[in-house]
VEXMAR-119959 format. One record per residue (C-alpha): residue in one letter; x, y, z. Coordinates in steps of 0.2 Angstrom, whole numbers, plus 5000, padded with zeros to 4 digits. Layout:
<atoms>
+------+------+------+------+
! code !    x !    y !    z !
+------+------+------+------+
!    A !    X !    Y !    Z !
...
+------+------+------+------+
</atoms>
This chain:
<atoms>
+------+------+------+------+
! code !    x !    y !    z !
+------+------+------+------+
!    X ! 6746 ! 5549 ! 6158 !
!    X ! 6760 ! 5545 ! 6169 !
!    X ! 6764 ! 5523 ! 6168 !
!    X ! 6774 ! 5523 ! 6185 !
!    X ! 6767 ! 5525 ! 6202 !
!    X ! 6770 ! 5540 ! 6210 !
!    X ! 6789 ! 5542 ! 6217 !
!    X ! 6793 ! 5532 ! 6201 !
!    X ! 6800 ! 5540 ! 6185 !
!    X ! 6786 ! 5544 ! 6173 !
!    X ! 6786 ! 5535 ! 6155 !
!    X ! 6777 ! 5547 ! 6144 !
!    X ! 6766 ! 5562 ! 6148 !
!    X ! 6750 ! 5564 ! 6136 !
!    X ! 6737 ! 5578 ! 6139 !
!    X ! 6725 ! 5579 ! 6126 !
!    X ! 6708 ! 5591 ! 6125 !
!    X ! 6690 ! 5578 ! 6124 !
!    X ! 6680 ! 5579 ! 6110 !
!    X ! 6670 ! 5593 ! 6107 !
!    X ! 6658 ! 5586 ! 6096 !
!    X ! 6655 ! 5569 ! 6088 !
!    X ! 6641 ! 5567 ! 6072 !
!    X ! 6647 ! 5554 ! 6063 !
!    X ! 6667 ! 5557 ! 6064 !
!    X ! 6678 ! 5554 ! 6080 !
!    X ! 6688 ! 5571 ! 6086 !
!    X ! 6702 ! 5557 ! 6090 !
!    X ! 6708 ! 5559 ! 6107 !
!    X ! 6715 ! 5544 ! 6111 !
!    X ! 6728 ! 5539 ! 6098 !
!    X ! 6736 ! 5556 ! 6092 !
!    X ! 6748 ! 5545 ! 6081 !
!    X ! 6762 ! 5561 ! 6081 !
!    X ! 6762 ! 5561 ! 6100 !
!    X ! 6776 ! 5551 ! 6109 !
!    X ! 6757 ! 5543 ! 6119 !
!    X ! 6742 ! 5538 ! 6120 !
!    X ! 6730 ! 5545 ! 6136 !
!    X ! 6719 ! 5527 ! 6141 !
!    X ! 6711 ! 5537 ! 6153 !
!    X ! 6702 ! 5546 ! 6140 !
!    X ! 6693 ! 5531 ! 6133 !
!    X ! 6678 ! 5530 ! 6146 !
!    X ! 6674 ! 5548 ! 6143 !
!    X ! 6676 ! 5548 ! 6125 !
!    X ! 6664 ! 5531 ! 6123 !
!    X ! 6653 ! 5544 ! 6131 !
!    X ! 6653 ! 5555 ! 6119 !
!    X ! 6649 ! 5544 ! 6107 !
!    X ! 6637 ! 5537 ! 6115 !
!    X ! 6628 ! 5551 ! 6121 !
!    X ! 6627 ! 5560 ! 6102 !
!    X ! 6622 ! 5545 ! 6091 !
!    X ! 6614 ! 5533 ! 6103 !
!    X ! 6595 ! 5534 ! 6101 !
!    X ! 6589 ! 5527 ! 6116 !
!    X ! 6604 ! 5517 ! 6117 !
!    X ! 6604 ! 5502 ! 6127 !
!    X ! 6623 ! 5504 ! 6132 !
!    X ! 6629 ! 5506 ! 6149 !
!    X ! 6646 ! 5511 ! 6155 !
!    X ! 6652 ! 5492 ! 6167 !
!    X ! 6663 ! 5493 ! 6180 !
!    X ! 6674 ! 5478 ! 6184 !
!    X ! 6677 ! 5473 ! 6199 !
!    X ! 6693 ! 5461 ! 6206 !
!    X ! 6692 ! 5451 ! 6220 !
!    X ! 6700 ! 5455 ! 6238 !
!    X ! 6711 ! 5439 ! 6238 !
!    X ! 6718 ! 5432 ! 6222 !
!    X ! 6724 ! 5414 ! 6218 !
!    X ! 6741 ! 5414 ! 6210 !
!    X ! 6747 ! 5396 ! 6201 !
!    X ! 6766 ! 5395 ! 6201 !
!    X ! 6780 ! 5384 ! 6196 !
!    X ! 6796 ! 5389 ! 6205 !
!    X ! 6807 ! 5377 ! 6192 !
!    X ! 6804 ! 5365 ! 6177 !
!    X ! 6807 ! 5351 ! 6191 !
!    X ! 6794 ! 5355 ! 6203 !
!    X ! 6776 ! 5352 ! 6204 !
!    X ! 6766 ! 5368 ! 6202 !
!    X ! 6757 ! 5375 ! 6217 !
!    X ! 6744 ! 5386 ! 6221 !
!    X ! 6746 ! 5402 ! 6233 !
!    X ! 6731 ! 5413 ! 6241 !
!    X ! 6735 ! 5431 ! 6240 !
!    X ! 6728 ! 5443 ! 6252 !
!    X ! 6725 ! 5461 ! 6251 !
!    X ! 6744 ! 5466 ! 6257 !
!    X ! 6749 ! 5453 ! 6248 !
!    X ! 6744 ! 5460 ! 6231 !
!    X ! 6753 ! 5477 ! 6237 !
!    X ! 6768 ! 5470 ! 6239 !
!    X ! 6769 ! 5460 ! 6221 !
!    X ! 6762 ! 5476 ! 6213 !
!    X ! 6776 ! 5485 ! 6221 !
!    X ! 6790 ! 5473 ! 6216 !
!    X ! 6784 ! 5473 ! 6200 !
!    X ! 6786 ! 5494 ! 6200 !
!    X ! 6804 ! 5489 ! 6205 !
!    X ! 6808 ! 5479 ! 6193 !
!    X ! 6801 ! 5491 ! 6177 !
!    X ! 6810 ! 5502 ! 6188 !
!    X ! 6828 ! 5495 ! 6186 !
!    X ! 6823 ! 5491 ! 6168 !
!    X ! 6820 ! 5508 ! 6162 !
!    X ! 6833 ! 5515 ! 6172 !
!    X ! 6819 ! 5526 ! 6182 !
!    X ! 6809 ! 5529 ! 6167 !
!    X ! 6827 ! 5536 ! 6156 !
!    X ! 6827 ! 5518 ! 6147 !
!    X ! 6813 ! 5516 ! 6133 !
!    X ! 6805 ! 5500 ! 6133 !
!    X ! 6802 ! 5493 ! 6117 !
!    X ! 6791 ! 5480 ! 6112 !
!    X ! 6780 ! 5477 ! 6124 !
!    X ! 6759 ! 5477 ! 6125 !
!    X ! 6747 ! 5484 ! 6137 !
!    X ! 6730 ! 5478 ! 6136 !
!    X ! 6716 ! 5490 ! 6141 !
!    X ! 6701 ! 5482 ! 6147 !
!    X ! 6686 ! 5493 ! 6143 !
!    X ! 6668 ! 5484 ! 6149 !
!    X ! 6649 ! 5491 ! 6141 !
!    X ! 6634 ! 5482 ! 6143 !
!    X ! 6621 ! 5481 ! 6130 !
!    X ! 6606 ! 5483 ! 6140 !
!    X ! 6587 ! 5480 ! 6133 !
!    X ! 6570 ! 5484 ! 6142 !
!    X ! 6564 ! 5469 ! 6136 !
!    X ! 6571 ! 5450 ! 6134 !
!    X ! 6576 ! 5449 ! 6116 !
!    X ! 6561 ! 5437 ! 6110 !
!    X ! 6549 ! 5455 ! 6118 !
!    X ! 6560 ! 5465 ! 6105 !
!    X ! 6557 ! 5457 ! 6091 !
!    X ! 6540 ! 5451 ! 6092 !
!    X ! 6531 ! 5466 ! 6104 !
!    X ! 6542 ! 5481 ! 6101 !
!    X ! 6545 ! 5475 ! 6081 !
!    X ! 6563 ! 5481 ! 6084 !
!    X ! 6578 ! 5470 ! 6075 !
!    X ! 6590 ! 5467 ! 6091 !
!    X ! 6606 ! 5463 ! 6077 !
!    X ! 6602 ! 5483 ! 6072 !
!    X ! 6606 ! 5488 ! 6088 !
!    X ! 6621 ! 5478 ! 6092 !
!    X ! 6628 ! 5484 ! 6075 !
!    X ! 6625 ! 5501 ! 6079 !
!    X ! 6633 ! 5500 ! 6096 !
!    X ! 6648 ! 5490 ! 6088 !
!    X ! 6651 ! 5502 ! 6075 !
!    X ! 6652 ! 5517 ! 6088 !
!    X ! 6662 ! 5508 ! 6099 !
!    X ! 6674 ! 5504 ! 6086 !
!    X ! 6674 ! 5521 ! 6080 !
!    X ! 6676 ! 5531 ! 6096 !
!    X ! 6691 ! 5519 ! 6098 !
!    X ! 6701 ! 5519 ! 6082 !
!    X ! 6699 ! 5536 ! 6078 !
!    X ! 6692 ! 5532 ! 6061 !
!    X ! 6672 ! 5538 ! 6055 !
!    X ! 6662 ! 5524 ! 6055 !
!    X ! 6657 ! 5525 ! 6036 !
!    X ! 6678 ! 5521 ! 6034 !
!    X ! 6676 ! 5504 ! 6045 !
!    X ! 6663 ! 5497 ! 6030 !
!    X ! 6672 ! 5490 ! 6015 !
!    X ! 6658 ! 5483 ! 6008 !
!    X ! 6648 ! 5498 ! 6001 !
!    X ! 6632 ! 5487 ! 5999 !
!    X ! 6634 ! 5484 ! 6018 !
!    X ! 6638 ! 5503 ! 6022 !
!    X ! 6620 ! 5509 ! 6010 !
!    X ! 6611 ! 5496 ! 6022 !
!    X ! 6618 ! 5503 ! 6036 !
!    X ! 6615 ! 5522 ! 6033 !
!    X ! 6597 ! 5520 ! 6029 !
!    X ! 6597 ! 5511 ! 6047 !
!    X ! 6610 ! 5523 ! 6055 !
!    X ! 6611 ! 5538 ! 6045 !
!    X ! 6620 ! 5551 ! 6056 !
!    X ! 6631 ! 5539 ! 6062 !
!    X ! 6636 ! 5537 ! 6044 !
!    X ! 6633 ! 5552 ! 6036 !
!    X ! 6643 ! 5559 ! 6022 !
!    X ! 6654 ! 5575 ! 6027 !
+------+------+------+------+
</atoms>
């Protein structure tokens, strides 16, 4: 995945196959921890995966966010000054996304600089979706809702770190409840 706009130096290039199969165990394609990167692009399709092998009927639905056209920006010029509030339009938010390109531009040195400690935060929306209002589930459908938000926990959780699901449960008694409720999910290799 390139982190620079295009006619910007790239950061770091990852390109790693998707998972082929996934019963129980994660073929990790997100955090190959001996590469220099981590693809994010990847985390969509491989949540699919998971979802699409171990979901029974799952109730979970891919969610897209969506920004606003104009965005309100709250700013202080100096400690002195009162702090105002600044409607940005469309063009606007090109030109602040621009700048700040510029700026992580001149700070890597077009991409030749590492930068070091620093975060980015991947937003990755799913709804849990069910047929019928939670109160129908349990009482017409006899199905435990909390069973179904634990399955789609632990496979979310999984897909992402990279790690089976059975090693995310310390607690064994929790883990032999679990696989009698989600056996391939948690199946022994």
């Amino acid at each position: 995945v390139a982190a620079a706009s295009p006619g910007r130096g790239t950061v770091s290039q990852v390109s790693q196959p998707a998972p082929q199969s996934y019963h129980g165990r994660t073929e990790h394609v997100l955090a190959d921890r001996s590469s220099t990167g981590v693809d994010f692009t990847l985390i969509p399709k491989t949540l699919d995966v998971a979802i699409e092998n171990n979901g029974e009927g799952s109730a979970l639905r891919s969610t897209i966010i969506k920004t606003r056209d104009t965005w309100t920006r709250h700013r202080q010029e100096n400690l002195l000054t009162a702090s105002k509030d600044e409607v940005l339009t469309t063009e606007d938010l090109k030109k602040e996304k621009h700048k700040a390109f510029d700026l992580l531009d001149a700070l890597s040195r077009s991409g030749s600089l590492p930068i070091q400690y620093s975060e980015l935060h991947v937003i990755v929306a799913l709804t849990h979706c069910f047929d019928k209002s939670v109160m129908e589930t349990v009482i017409c459908d006899n199905v435990n809702p909390i069973e179904k938000l634990e399955l789609s926990t632990l496979l979310l959780a999984s897909a992402i770190h990279g790690v089976p699901a059975r090693e995310m449960i310390k607690d064994d008694g929790e883990l032999l409840r679990l696989k009698g409720s989600f056996p391939l999910l948690l199946k022994d290799e």
